[in-house]
C-alpha positions in Angstrom: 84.5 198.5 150.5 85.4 195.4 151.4 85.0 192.7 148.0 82.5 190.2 150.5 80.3 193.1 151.2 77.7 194.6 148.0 75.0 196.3 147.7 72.6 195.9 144.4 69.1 197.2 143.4 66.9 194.9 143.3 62.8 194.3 143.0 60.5 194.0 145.7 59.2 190.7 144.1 62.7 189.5 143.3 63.5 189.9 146.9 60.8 189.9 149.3 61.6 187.4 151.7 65.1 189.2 152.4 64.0 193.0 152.6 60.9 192.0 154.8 62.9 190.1 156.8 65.8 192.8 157.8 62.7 195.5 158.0 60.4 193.2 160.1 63.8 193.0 162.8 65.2 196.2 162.9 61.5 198.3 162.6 58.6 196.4 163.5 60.4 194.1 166.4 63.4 196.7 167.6 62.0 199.7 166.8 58.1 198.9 167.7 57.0 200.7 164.6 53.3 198.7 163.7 53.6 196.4 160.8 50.6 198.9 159.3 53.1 201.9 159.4 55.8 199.7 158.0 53.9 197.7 155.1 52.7 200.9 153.6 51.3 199.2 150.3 54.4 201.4 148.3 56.9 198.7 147.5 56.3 197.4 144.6 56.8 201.4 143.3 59.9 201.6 145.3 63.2 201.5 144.0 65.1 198.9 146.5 68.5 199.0 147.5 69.8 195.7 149.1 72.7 195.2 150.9 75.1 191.8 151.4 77.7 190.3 152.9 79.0 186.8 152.0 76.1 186.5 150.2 73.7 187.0 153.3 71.3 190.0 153.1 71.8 192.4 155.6 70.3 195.8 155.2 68.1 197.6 153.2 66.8 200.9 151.5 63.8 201.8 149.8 63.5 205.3 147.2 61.3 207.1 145.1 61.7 209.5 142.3 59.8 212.2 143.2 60.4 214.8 139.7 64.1 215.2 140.0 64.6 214.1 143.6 64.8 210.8 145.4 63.3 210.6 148.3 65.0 207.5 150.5 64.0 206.2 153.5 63.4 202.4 155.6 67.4 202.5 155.7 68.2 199.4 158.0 70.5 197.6 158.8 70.5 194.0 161.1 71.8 194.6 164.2 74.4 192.1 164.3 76.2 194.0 161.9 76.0 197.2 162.3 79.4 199.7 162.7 80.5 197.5 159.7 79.8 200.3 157.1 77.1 198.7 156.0 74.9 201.9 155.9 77.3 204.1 154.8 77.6 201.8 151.5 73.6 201.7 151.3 73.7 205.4 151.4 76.7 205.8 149.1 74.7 203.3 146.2 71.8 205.4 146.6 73.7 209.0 145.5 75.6 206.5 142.7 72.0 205.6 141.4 70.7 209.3 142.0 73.8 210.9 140.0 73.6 208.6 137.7 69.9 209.1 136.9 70.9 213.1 136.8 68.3 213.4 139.7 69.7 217.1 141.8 68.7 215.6 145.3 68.4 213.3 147.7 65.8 213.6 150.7 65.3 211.8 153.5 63.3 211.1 157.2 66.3 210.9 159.0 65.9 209.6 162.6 67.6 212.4 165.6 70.1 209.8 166.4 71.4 209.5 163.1 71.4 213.0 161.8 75.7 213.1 161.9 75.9 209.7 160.0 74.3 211.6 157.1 76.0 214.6 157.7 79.0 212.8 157.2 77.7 212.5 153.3 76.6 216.0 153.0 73.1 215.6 154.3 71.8 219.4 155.7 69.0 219.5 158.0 66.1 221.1 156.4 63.4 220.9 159.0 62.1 221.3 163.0 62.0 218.1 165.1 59.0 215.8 164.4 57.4 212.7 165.4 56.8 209.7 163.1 56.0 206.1 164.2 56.7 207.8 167.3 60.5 208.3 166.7 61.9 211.7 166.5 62.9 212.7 163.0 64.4 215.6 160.5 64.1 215.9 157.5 67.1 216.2 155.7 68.2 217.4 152.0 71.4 216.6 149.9 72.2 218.0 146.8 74.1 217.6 143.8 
């Protein structure tokens, strides 16, 4: 990983402006998902993963701990850069933080078109095809 690009968990309070931001672009305006799907009143539960480079924020990831699982999801990154391994360090944090929390999976909503990115990490497909904010999705399961 390149030393200008990190990725830290952070709190929703601590970082509102930036995580609304990136999630307000790549969901609500590029991906037409309403702002009542998105803003889902869970935040301030979730664990947030926030990603930067030179200091700019530039993608995001929410989780839960759901008993011994972590359940990620609103994994976005601005388009500008993307294909910069920006979400393959989000995603690489988030088993880090898993592991290290001795949780034995992580599960996720993943979107069709990115089922092989998290295949790349081990991700299996555990589920039929499905709509949700009108985007086709799988669910998908890693474990440790």
């Amino acid at each position: 990983m390149e030393n200008n690009l990190k990725v830290e968990v952070v709190k929703w309070i601590d970082e509102y402006d930036s995580l609304t931001m990136i999630r307000e672009k790549v969901f609500i305006e590029e991906q037409k998902v309403t702002s009542q799907l998105e803003w889902d009143g869970m935040d301030k539960e979730a664990i947030h993963f926030l990603a930067f480079k030179d200091e700019k924020a530039i993608g995001c990831a929410r989780a839960f701990v759901i008993e011994y699982c972590m359940q990620l999801g609103r994994i976005a990154v601005l388009k500008e850069y993307r294909g910069e391994g920006i979400g393959s360090a989000l995603i690489e944090k988030a088993m880090t933080t898993a592991k290290l929390n001795q949780l034995s999976a992580i599960y996720i909503s993943a979107q069709c078109h990115a089922i092989d990115f998290y295949k790349k990490f081990g991700f299996e497909v555990t589920s039929d095809i499905y709509l949700d904010a009108e985007i086709l999705h799988r669910d998908m399961t890693l474990n440790f």
